[in-house]
Each structure stands twice: as C-alpha cells, then as structure tokens.
N, C-alpha and C positions, 0 to 999 in steps of 0.2 A: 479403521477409518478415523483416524487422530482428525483430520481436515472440520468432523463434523462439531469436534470440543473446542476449535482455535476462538472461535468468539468469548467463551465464556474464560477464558487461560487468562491468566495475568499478562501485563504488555510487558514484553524484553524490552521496550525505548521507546522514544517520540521522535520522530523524523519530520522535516520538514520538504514541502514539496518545490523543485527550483523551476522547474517547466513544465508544461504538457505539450512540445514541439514532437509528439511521436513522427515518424517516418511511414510505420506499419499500421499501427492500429490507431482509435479514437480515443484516446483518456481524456479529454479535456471534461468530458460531460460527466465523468465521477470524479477527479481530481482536480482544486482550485490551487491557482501557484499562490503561495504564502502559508496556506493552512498546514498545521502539526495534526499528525496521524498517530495513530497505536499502533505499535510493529506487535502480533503474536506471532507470527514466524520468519525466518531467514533463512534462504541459501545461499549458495556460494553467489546466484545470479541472480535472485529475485529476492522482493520483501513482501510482507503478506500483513497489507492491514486492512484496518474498518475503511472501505474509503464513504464518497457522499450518498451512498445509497443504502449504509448502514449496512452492507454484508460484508464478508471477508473477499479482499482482490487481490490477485499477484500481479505484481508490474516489476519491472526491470529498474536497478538499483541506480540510474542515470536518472531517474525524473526525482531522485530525494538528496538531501542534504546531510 
C-alpha cells in the first residue's frame, strides 16, 4: 500500500494548473487555475498531487502545465 506514504514522499516537481474545463468529472472545487502543486506521483496518464483539500488526488495530465 505505497498510495498510503505519497504524502509524506519527497515531491518529484511543481506543476502548474492550466484549466479545470473537465468534460467528465468536477475538479474545479479542489483545483484553482494558476496555483503550483506537489507531484509525489506520476503515470504514464495521471499525476498525483496535494490538491486544495490537502490529501493526495489523481487527475489527468491535460489540466497541468
């Protein structure tokens, strides 16, 4: 269960966020467009950081910079 240490991990990067126009789901209400995030994880398709509610979130590599 690596998912329950990503908070406490060192950040891989800072990513910036360019939109929350999702299609499917709601990000607007935990990610603000402008704000720099902590990446502690990466996929090929998603990134996994702190977002505005302070826990670890995966979102699709299209809403960051």
């Amino acid at each position: 269960m690596l998912h329950l240490k990503w908070k406490d991990a060192p950040t891989v990067r800072t990513v910036t966020c360019k939109h929350t126009n999702a299609s499917k789901y709601l990000v607007s209400n935990v990610l603000t467009v402008g704000n720099q995030y902590d990446v502690k994880n990466e996929t090929e398709e998603f990134i996994f950081i702190i977002d505005n509610t302070g826990n670890i979130g995966g979102y699709y590599k299209d809403y960051f910079e």
